[in-house]
Structures are given as C-alpha cells and as structure tokens.
ZAMARDREN-353165 format. One record per residue: residue in one letter; z, x, y of N, C-alpha, C, O in turn. Coordinates in Angstrom, 2 decimals, decimal comma, m for minus. Layout:
N
NODE   aa       nup     neast    nnorth      caup    caeast   canorth       cup     ceast    cnorth       oup     oeast    onorth
NODE    a         Z         X         Y         Z         X         Y         Z         X         Y         Z         X         Y
...
! end
This chain:
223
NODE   aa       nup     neast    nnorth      caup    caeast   canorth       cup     ceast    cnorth       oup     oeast    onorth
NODE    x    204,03    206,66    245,39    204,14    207,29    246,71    205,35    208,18    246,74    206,36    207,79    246,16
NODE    x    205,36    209,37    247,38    206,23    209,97    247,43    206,81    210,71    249,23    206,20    211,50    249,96
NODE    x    207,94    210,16    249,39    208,19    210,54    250,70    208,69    209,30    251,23    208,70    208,36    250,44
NODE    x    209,11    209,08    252,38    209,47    207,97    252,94    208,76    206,92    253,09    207,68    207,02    252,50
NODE    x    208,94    205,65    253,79    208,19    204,84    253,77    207,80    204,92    255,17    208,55    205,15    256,11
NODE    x    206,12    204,63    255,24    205,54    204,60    256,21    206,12    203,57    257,30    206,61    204,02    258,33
NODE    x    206,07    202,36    257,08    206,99    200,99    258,01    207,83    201,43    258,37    208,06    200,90    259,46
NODE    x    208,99    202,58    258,01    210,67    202,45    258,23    210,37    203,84    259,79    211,31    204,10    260,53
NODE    x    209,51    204,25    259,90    209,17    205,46    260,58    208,61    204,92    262,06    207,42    205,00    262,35
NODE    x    209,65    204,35    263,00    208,73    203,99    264,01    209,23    204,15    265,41    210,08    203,41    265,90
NODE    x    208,45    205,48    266,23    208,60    205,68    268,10    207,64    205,20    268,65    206,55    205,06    268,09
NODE    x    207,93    204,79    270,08    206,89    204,56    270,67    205,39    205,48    270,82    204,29    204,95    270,99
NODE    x    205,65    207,03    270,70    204,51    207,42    271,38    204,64    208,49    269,18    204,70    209,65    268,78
NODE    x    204,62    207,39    268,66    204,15    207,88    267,08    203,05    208,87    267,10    201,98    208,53    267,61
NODE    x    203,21    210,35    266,46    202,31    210,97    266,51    201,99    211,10    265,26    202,92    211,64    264,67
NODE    x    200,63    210,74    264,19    200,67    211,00    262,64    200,01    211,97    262,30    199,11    212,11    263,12
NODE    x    199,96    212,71    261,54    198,82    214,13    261,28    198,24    213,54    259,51    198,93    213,20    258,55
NODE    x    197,13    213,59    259,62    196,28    213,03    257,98    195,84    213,85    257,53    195,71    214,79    258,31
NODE    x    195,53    214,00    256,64    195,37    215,07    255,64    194,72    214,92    253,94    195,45    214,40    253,09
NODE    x    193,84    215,23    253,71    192,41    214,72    252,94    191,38    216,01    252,97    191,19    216,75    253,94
NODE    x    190,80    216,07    251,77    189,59    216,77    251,48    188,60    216,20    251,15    188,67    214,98    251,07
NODE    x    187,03    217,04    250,77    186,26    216,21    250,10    185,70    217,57    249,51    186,10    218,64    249,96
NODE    x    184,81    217,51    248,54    184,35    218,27    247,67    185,19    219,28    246,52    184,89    220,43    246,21
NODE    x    186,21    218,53    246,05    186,99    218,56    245,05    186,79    218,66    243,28    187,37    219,20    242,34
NODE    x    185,17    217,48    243,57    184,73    217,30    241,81    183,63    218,01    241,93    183,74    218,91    241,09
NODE    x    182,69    218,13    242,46    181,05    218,59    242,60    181,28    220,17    241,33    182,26    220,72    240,82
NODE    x    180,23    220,33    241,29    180,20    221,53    240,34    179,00    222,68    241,13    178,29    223,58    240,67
NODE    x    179,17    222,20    242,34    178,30    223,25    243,53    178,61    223,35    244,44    178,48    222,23    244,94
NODE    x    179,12    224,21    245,36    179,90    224,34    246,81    180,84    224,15    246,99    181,60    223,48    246,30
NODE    x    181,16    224,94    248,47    182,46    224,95    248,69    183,44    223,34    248,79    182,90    222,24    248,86
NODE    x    184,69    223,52    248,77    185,52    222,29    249,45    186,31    222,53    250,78    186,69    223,65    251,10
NODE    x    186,54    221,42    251,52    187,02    221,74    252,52    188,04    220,69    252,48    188,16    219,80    251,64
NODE    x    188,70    220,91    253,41    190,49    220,64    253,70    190,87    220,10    255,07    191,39    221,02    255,70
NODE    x    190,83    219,05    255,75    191,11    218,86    257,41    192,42    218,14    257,62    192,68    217,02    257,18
NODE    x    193,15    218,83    258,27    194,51    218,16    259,12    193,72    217,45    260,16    192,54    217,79    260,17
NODE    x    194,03    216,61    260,97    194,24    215,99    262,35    195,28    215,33    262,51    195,97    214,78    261,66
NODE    x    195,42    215,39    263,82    197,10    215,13    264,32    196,17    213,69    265,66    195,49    213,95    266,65
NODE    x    196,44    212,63    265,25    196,31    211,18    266,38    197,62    210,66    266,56    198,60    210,62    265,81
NODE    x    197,38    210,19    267,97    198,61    209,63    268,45    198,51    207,87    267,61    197,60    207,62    266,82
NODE    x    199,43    206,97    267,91    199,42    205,87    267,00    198,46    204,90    268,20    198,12    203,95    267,50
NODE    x    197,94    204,69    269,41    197,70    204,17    270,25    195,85    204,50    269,97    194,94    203,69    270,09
NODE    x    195,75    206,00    269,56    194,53    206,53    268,79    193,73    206,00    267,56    192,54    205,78    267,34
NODE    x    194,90    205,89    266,84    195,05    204,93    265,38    194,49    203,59    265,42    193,86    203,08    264,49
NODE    x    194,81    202,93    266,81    194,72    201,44    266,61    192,95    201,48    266,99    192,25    200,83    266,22
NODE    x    192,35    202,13    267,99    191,27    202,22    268,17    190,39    202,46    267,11    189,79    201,51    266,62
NODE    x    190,24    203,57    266,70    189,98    203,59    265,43    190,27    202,67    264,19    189,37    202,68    263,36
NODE    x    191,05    202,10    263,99    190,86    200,98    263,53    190,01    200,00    263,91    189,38    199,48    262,99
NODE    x    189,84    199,65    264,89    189,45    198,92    265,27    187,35    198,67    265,39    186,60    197,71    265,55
NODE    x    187,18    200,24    265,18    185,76    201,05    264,60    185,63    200,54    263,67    184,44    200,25    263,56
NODE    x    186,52    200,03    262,34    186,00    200,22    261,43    186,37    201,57    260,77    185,60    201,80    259,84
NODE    x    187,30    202,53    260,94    187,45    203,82    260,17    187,93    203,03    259,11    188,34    201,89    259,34
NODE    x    187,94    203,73    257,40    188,41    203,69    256,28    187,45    204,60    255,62    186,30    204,83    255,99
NODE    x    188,13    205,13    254,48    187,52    205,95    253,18    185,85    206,22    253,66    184,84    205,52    253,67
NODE    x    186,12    207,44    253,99    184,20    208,38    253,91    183,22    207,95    252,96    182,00    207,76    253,01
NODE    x    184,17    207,84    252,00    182,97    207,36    250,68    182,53    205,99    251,05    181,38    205,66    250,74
NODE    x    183,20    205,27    251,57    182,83    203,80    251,70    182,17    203,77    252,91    181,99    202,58    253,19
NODE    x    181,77    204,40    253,66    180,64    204,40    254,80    179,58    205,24    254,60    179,52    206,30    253,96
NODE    x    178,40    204,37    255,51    176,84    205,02    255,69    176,82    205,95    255,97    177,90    206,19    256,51
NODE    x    176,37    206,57    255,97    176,15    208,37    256,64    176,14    208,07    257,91    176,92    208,71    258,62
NODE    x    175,36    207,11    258,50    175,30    206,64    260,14    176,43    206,78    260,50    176,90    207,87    260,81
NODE    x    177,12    205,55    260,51    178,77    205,17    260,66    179,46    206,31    260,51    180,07    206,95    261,37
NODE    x    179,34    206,52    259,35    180,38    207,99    258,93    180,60    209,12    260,30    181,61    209,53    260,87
NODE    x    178,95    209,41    260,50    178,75    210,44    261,90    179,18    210,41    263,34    179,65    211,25    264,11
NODE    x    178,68    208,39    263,51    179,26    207,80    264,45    181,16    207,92    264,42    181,68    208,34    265,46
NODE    x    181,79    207,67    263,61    183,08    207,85    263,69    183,92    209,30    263,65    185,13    209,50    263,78
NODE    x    182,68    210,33    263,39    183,18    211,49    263,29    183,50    212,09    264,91    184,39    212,80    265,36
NODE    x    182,24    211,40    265,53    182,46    211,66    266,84    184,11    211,39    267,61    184,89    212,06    268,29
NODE    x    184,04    210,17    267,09    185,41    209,42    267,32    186,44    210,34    267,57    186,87    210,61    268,69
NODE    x    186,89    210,91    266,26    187,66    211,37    265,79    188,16    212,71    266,51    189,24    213,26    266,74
NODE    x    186,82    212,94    266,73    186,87    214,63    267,36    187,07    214,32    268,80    187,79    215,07    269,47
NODE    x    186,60    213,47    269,24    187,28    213,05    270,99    188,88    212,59    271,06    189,69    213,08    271,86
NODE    x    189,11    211,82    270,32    190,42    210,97    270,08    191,74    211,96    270,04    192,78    212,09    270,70
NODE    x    190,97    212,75    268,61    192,55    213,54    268,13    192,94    214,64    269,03    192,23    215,36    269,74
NODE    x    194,27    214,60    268,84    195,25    216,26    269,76    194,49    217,21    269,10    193,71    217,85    269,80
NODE    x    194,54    217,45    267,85    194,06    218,34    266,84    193,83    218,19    266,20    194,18    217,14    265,65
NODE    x    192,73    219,34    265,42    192,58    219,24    263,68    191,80    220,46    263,85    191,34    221,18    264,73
NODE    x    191,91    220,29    261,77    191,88    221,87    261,62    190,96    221,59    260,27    191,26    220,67    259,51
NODE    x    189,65    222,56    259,98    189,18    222,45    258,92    189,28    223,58    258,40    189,20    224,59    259,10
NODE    x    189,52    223,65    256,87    190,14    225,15    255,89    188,81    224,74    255,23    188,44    223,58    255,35
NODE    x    188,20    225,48    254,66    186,84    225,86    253,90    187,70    226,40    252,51    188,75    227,04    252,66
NODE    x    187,33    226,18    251,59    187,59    226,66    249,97    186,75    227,38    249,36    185,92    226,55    248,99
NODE    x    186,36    228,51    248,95    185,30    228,53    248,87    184,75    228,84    247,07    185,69    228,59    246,32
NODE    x    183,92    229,13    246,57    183,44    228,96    245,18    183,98    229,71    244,62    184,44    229,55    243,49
NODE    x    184,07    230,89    245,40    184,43    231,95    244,59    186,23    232,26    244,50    186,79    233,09    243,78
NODE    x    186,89    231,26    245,52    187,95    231,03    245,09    188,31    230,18    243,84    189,24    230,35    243,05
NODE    x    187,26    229,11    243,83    187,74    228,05    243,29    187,23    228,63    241,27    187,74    228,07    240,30
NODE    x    186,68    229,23    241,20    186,50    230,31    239,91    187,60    231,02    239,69    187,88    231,14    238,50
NODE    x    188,44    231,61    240,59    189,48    232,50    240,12    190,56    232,37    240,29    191,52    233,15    240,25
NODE    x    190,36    230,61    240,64    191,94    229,92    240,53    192,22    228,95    240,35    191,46    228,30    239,62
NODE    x    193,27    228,38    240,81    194,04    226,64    240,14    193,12    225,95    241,35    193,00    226,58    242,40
NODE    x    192,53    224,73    241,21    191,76    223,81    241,72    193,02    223,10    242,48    193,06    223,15    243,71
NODE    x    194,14    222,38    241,71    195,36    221,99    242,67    195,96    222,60    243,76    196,17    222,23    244,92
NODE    x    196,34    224,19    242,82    196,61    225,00    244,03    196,23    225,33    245,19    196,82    225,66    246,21
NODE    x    194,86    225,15    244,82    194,19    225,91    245,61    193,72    225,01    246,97    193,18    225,52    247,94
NODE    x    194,11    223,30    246,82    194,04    222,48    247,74    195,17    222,45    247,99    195,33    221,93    249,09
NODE    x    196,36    222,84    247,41    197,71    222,42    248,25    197,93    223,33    249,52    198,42    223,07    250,62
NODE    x    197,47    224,33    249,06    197,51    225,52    249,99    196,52    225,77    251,04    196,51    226,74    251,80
NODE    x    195,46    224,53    250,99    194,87    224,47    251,96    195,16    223,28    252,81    195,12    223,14    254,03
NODE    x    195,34    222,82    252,26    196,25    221,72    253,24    197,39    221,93    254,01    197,57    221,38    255,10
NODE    x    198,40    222,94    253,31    198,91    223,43    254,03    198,87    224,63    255,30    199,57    224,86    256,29
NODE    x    197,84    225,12    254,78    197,17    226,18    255,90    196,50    225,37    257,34    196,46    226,03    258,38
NODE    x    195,92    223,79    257,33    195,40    223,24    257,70    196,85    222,47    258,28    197,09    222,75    259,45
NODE    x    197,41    221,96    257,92    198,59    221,98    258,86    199,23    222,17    259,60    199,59    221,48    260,56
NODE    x    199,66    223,80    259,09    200,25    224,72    259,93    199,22    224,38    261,28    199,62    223,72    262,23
NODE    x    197,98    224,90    261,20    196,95    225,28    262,15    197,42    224,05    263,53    197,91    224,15    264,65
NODE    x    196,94    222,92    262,62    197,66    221,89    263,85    199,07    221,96    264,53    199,35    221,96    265,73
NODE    x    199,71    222,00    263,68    200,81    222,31    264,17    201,62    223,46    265,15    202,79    223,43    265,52
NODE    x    200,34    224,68    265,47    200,64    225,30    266,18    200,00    224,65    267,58    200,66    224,75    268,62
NODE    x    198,73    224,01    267,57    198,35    222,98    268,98    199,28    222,00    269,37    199,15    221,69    270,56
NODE    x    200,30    221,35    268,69    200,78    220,21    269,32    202,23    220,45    268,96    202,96    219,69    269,60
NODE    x    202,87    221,25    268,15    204,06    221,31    268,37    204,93    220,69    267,60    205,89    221,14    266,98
NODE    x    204,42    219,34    267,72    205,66    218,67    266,82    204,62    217,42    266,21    203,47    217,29    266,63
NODE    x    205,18    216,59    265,24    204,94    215,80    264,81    205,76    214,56    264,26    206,92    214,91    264,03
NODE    x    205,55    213,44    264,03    206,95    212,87    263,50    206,04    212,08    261,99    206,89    211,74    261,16
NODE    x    204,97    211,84    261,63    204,76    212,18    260,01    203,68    212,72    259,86    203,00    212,91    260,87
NODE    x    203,26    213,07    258,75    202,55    213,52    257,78    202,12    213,00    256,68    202,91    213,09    255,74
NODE    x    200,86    212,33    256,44    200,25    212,12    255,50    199,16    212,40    254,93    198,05    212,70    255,35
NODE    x    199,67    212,26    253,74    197,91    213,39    252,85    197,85    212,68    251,13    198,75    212,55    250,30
NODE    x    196,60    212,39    251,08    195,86    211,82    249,39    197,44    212,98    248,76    198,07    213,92    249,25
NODE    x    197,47    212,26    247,60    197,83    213,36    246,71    197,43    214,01    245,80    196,40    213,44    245,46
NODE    x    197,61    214,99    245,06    197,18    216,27    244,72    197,71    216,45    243,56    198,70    217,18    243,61
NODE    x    197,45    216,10    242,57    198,02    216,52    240,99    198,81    215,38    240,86    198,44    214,21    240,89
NODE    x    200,32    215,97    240,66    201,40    214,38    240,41    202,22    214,62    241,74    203,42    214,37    241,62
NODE    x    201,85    214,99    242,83    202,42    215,34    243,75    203,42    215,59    244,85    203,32    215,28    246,04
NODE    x    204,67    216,36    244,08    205,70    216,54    244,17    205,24    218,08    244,34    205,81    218,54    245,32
NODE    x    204,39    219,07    243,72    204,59    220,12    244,19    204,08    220,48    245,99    204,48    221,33    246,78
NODE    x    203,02    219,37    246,12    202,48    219,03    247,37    203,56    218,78    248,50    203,69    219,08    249,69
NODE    x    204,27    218,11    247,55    205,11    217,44    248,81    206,26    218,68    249,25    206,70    219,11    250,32
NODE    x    206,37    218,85    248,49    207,44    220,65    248,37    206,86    221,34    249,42    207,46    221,20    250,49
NODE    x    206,12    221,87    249,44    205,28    223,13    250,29    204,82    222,38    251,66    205,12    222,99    252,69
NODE    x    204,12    221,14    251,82    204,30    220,33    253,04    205,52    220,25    253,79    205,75    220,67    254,92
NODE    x    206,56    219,37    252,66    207,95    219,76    253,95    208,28    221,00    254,20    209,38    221,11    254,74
NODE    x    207,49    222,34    253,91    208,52    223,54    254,20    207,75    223,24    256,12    208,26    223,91    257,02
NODE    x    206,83    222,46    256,39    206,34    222,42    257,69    206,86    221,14    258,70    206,94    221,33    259,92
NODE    x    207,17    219,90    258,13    207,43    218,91    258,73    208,59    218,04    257,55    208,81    218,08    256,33
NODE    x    209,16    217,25    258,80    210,53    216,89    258,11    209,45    215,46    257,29    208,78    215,81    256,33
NODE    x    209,40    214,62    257,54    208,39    213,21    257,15    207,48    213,73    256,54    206,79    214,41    257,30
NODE    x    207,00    213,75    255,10    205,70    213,61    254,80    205,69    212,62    254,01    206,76    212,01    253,97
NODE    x    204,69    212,16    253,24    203,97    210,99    252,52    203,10    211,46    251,93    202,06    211,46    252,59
NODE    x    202,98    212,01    250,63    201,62    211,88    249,80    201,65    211,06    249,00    202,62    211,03    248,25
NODE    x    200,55    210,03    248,87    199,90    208,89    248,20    198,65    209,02    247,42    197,84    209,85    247,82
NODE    x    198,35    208,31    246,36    197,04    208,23    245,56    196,39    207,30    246,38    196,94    206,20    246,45
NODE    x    195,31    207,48    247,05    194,08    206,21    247,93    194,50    206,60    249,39    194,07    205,90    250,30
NODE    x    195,28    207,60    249,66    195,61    207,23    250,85    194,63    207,33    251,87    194,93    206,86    252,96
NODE    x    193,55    207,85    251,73    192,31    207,73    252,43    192,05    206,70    252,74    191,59    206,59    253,88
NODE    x    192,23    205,36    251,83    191,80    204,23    252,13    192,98    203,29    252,75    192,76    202,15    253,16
NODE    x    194,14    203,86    252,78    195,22    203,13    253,00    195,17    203,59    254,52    194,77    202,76    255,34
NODE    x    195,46    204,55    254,83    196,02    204,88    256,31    195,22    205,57    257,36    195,16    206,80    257,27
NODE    x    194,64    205,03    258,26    193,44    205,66    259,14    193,42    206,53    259,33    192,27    206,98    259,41
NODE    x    194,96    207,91    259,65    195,32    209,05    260,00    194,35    209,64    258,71    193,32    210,28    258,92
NODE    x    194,74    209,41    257,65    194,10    210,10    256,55    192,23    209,62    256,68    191,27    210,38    256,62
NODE    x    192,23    208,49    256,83    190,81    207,97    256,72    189,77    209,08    257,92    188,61    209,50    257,99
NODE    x    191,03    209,18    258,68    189,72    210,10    259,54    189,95    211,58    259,45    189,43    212,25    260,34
NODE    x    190,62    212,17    258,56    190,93    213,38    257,94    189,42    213,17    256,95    188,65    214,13    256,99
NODE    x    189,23    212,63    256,56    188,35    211,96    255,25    187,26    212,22    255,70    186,61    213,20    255,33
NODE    x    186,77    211,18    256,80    185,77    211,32    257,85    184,99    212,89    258,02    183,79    213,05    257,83
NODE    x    185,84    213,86    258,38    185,69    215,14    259,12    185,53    216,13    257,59    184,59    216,91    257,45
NODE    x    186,13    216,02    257,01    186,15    216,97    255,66    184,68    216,63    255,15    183,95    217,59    254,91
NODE    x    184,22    215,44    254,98    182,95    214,89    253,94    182,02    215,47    255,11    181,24    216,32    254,68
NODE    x    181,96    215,35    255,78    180,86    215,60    257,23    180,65    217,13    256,90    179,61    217,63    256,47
NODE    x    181,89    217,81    257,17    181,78    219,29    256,56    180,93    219,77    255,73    180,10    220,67    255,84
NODE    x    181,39    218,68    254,39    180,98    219,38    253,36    179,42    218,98    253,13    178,62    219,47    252,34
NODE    x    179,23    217,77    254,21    177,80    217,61    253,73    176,67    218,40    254,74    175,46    218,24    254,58
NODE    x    177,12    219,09    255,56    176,38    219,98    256,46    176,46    221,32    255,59    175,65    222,24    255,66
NODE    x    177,53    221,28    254,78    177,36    222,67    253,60    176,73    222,58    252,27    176,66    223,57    251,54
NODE    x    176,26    221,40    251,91    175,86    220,90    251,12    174,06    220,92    251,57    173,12    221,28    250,86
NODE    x    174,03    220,44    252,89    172,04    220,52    253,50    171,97    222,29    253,70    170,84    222,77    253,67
NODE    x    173,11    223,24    253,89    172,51    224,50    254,12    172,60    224,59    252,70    171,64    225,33    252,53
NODE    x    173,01    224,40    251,66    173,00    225,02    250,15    171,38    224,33    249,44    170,84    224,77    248,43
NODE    x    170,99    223,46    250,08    169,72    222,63    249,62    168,46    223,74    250,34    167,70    224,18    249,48
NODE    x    168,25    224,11    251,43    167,40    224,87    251,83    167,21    226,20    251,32    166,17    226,86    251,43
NODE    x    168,51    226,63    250,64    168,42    228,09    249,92    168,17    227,45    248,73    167,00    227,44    248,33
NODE    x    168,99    226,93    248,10    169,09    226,78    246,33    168,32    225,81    245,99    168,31    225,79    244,76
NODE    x    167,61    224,92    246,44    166,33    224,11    245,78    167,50    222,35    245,64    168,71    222,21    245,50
NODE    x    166,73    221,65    245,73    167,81    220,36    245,56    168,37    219,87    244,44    167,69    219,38    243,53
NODE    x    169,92    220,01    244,41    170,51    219,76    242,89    171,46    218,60    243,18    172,68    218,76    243,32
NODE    x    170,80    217,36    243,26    171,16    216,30    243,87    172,42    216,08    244,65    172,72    216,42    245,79
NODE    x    173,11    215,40    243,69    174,51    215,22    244,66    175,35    216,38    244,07    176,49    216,47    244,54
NODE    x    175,04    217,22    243,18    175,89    218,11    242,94    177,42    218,11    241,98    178,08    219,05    241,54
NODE    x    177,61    216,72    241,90    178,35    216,23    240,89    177,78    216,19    239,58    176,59    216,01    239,31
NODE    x    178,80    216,39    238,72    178,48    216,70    237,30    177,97    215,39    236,34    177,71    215,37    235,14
NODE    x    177,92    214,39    237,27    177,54    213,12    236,85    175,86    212,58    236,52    175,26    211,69    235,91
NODE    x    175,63    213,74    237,35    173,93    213,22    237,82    173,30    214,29    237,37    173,42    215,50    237,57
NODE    x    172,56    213,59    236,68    171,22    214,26    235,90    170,39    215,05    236,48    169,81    215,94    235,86
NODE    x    170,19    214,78    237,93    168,91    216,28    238,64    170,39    217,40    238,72    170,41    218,32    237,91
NODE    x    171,60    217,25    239,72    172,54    218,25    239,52    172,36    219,10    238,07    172,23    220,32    238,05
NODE    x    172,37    218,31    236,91    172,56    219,08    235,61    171,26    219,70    234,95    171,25    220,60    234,11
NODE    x    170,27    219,11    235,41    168,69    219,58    234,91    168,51    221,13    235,92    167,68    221,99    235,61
NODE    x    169,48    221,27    237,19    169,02    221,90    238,30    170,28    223,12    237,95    170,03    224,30    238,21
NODE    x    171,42    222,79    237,42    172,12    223,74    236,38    171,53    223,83    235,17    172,55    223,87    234,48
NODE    x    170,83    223,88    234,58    170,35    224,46    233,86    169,23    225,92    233,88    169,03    226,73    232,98
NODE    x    168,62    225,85    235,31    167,43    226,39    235,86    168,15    227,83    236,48    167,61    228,94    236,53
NODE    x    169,73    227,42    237,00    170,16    228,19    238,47    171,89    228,50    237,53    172,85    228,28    238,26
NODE    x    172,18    228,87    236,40    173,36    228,96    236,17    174,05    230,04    236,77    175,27    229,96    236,85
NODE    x    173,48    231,00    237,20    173,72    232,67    237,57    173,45    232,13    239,31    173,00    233,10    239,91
NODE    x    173,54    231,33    239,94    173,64    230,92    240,95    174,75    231,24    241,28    175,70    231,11    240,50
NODE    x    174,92    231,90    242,92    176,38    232,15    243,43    177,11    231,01    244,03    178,20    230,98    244,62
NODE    x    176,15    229,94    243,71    177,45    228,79    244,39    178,21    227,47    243,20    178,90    226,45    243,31
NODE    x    177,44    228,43    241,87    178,21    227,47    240,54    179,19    227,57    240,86    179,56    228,43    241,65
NODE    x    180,24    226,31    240,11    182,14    226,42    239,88    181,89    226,32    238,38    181,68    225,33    237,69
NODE    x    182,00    227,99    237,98    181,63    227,78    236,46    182,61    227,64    235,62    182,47    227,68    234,40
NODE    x    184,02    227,42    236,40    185,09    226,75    235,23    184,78    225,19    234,95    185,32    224,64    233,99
NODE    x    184,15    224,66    235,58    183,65    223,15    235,42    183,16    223,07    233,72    182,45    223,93    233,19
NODE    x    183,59    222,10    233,16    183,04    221,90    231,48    181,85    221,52    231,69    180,96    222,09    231,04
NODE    x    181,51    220,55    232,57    179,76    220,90    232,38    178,82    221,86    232,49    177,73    221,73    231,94
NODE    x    179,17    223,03    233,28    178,73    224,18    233,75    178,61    224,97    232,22    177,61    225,42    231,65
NODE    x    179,64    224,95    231,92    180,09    225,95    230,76    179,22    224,89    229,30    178,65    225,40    228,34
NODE    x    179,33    223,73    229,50    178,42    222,91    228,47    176,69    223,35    228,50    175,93    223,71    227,61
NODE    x    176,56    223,17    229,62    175,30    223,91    229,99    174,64    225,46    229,50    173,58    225,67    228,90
NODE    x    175,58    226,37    229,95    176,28    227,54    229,38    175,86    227,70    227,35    175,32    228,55    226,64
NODE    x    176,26    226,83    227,22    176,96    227,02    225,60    175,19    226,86    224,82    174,59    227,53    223,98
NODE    x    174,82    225,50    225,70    173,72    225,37    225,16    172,48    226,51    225,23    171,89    226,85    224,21
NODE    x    172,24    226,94    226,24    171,38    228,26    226,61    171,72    229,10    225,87    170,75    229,83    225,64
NODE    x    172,86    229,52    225,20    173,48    230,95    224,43    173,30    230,21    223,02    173,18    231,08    222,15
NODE    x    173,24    228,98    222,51    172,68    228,88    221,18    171,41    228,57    220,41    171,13    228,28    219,24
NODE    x    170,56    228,80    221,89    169,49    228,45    221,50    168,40    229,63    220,93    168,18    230,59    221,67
NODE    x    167,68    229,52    219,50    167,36    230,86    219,55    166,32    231,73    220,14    165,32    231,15    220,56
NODE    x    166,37    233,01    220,26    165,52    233,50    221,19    164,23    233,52    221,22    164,17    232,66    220,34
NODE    x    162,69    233,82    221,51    161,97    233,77    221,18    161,11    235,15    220,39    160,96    236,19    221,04
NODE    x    160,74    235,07    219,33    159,86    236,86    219,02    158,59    237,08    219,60    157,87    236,38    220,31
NODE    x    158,53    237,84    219,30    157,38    238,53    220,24    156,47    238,70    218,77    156,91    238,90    217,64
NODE    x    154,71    238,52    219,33    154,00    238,28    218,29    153,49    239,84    218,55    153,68    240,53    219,55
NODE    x    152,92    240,11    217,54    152,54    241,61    217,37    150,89    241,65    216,89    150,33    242,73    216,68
! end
C-alpha cells in the first residue's frame, strides 16, 4: 500500500472519493475509468447492500447497486479510454491519466475531499505522484476494489459502463464472447475480424493470431 493509512484518517463528516476501472485486459473495447466522491455515512449504507468487487457480483445485484451508487454519491465521473488510444500508447499511462482526469472532474463538483483511493496501477508510485498533484491523502492499493467500498462502488459504475459498451460492440461486431484473451469464441472471433476497429492489437494474442494468418500459405489458383 502506498499512502497513508486508511484507520489513522478520521472526521466526522469523512468525505472518500474511489477510484477503479474495468476493461483493462479484454483484447476488444474501450476501458473506462470512474471517480466517485461518498460521504462516510454513504459508505456505511452501502455496505450494508452488500457492495464489494463488480467481479464478485450477479449482473442483477451489480445493476441493483449501481443504482445505489448513483443516488448516494456527491459525484462521479466516468473517463472512457478508447481503442484507438490504447494502440498508440502505454496501457499504465494511459489509466493513470484517466484516473486522474476523473478526479479532477469530481473534484470540481464538491470541492474538497479528505481521501482518495484507487486499485493500483503498475508498481504504483507513479500513480500516486500525479494523484497527489490533486489531493493531499491518497491511497493506492492492489485489491482495493475489494477492500474499500469507496473503490468497490467506483468498480460497480466502471464494469456497468463497460458492459453497456461491450452489448453495443455485440450488435455491430457479431459476439466475441467475453472478449478476453482467455476464451476461445473471443479468439476463434479474432481470427474472423482482425482488421476490426475495435481490436487492441498490441495485445500478444491479437498479434499471435496475426502471425498465424501471415504464415499460412496462400492459396493458387487452378488454371
């Protein structure tokens, strides 16, 4: 963990801002980036839902708490990433700087804050650098999605995003399952669609895919 300790940080009317993405690994579509800023009185409710880690809830639940979230919080802010950034640049960078853009954003609705927490991002010290140039308290952690509700419902709102960008990319581009490089229809469905505008063709499977199509030999033509 890097930053202060969460326990040693405590006012009555605690305001926390969380900070989390989702669509980071996929090798199809955009990623997105959400600040929200909850008061700590917000926090306990939500807890009390049941918020933790997006991945670890139903799509039901997930939706049901998204609602939550969006009634509850002062603010939040979703930054979109998009493919064609994420091709012509650093994948770290390119979330630190959306997180921080997603910050700022809140931070112009509410003014002040007294912490900041966000998953971390590489070995994350450069994260934490460019965060405090906005708030004195931050905290980036590995799990912190699952650790701290502020983040858990940053989590919440980003995956929701990305999976409403994920059902409009299914109605154009044909279904390439979950889109992670893990799963076999995703990679049978890169194989079909490589010249697709929503590949991340720095991905090694993309480019594995890639390698194989360019050594395979061509066919002649019978005469």
């Amino acid at each position: 963990m890097f930053g202060p300790s969460v326990g040693s940080i405590g006012t009555r009317d605690l305001i926390v801002i969380g900070i989390d993405e989702a669509g980071r690994g996929p090798v199809v579509g955009n990623m997105f980036v959400v600040a929200v800023a909850l008061r700590e009185e917000d926090i306990g409710k939500l807890e009390s839902l049941g918020i933790r880690d997006s991945k670890k809830l139903t799509p039901n639940k997930r939706a049901l708490l998204r609602g939550v979230v969006e009634r509850v919080a002062l603010a939040y802010s979703i930054v979109e990433v998009s493919v064609e950034s994420i091709n012509e640049g650093n994948l770290n960078e390119l979330t630190i700087k959306a997180m921080k853009e997603a910050l700022a954003n809140v931070l112009r609705e509410i003014g002040k804050v007294d912490l900041v927490i966000a998953d971390v991002v590489g070995n994350g010290k450069r994260q934490l650098e460019e965060l405090r140039e906005l708030a004195d308290r931050v905290v980036v952690e590995k799990g912190a999605d699952s650790k701290y509700p502020a983040v858990s419902a940053a989590s919440i709102l980003a995956k929701e995003k990305r999976e409403e960008h994920v059902r409009a990319l299914r109605a154009l581009y044909g279904d390439f399952g979950s889109g992670y490089p893990s799963d076999p229809k995703t990679r049978k469905w890169l194989a079909l669609n490589l010249e697709a505008p929503i590949v991340r063709r720095k991905w090694k499977t993309v480019q594995r895919v890639a390698s194989k199509q360019s050594s395979k030999p061509s066919k002649g033509h019978l005469l």
